[in-house]
Legacy VTK file of the C-alpha trace (Angstrom):
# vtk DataFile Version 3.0
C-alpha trace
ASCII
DATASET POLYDATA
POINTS 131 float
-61.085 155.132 188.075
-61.398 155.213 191.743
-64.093 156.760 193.932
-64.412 157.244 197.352
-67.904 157.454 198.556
-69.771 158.206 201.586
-72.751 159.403 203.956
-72.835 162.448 205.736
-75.243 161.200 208.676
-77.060 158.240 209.900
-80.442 157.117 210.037
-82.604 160.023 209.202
-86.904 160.445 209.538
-88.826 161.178 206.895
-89.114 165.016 206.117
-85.379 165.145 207.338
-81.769 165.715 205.356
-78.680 164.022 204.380
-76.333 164.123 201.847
-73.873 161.801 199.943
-70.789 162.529 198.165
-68.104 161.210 196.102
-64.731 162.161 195.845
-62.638 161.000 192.685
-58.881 159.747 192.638
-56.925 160.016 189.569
-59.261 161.933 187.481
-60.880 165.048 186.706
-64.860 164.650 187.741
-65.579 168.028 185.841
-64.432 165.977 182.538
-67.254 163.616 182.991
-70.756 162.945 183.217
-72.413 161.812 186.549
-74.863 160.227 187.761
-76.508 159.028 191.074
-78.590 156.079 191.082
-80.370 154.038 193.672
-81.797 150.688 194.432
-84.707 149.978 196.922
-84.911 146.295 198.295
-86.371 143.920 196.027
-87.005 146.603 193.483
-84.584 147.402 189.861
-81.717 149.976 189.868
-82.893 153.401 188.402
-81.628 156.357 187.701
-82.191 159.725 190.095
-80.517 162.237 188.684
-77.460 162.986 186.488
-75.269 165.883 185.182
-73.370 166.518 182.049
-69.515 167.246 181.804
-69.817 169.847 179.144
-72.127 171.920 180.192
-73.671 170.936 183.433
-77.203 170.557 182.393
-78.634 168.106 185.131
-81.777 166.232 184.436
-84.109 164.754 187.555
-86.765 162.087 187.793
-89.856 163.041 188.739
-90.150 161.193 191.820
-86.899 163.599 193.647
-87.364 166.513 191.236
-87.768 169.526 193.919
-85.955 167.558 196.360
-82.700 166.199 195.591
-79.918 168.533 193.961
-76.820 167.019 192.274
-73.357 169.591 192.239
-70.130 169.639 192.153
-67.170 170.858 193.744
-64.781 170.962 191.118
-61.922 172.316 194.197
-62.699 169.096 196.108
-62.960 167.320 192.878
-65.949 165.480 194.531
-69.880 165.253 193.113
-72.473 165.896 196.145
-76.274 164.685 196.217
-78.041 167.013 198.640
-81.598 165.153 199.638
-83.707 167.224 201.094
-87.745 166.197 202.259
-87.022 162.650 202.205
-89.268 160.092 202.365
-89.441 156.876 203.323
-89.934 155.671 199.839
-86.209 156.838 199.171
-84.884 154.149 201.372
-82.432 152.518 199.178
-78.821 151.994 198.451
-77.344 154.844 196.629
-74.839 154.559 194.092
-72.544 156.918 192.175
-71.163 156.437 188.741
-69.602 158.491 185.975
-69.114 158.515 181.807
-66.387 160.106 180.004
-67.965 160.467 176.862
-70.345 163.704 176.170
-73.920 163.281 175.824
-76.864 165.607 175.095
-79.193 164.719 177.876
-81.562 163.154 175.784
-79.413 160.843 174.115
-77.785 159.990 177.780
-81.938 159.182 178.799
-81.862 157.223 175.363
-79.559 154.509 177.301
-82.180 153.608 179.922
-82.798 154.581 183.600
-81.163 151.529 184.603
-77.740 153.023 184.095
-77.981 155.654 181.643
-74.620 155.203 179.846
-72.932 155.173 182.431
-69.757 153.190 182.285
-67.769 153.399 185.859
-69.498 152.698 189.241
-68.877 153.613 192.933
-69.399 151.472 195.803
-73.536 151.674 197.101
-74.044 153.924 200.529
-77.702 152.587 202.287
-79.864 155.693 202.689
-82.996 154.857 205.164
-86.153 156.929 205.916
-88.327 156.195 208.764
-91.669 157.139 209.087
LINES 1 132
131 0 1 2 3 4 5 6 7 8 9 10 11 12 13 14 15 16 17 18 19 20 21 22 23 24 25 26 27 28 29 30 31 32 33 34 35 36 37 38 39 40 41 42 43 44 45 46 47 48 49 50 51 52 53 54 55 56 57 58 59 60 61 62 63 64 65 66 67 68 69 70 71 72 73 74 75 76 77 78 79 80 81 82 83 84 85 86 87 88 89 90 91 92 93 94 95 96 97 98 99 100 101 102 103 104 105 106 107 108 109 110 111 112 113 114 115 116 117 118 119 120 121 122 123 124 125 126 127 128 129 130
């Protein structure tokens, strides 16, 4: 599986915007599940937000719940995370990844925040906040 990721802006200030996306090559991202994670400096990987392939229930943490939205756009066959109110406690490097294999969302939580089942990863994007 191949993904092509990126940022849509730069440097941004906390209270600001920005959104990342990735765009999938030889597959069909509304067969799977996916999931954004992220990875501040000297701190473990954990999960931000995910959203099934069946169904399209999404789950958030509670730190970006209100603030980040994960969608797709099945067309563009590409998964968007829209960040909205950012802070500079979301400076970290982003990464996408995806699951073929259908989970409630709590049995995908059952896995652990550090990947949540996930088995295919993108390439990280670094997201920084200033104050």
């Amino acid at each position: 599986l191949r993904f092509s990721c990126r940022r849509w802006g730069g440097l941004v200030q906390a209270g600001g915007s920005l959104r990342l996306s990735c765009a999938g090559s030889g597959f069909a991202l509304d067969e799977y599940a996916i999931g954004w994670f992220r990875q501040a400096p000297g701190k473990d990987r954990e999960g931000v937000t995910f959203i099934s392939d069946s169904d399209d229930s999404t789950f958030y943490v509670d730190s970006v719940k209100g603030r980040f939205t994960i969608f797709r756009d099945n067309a563009k066959n590409t998964v968007y995370l829209q960040m909205n109110n950012l802070k500079p406690e979301d400076t970290a490097v982003y990464y996408c990844a995806v699951d073929e294999e259908q989970m409630s969302v709590s049995d995908r939580l059952l896995h652990g925040e550090t990947y949540w089942g996930m088995h295919y990863w993108g390439q990280g994007t670094l997201v920084t906040v200033s104050s």
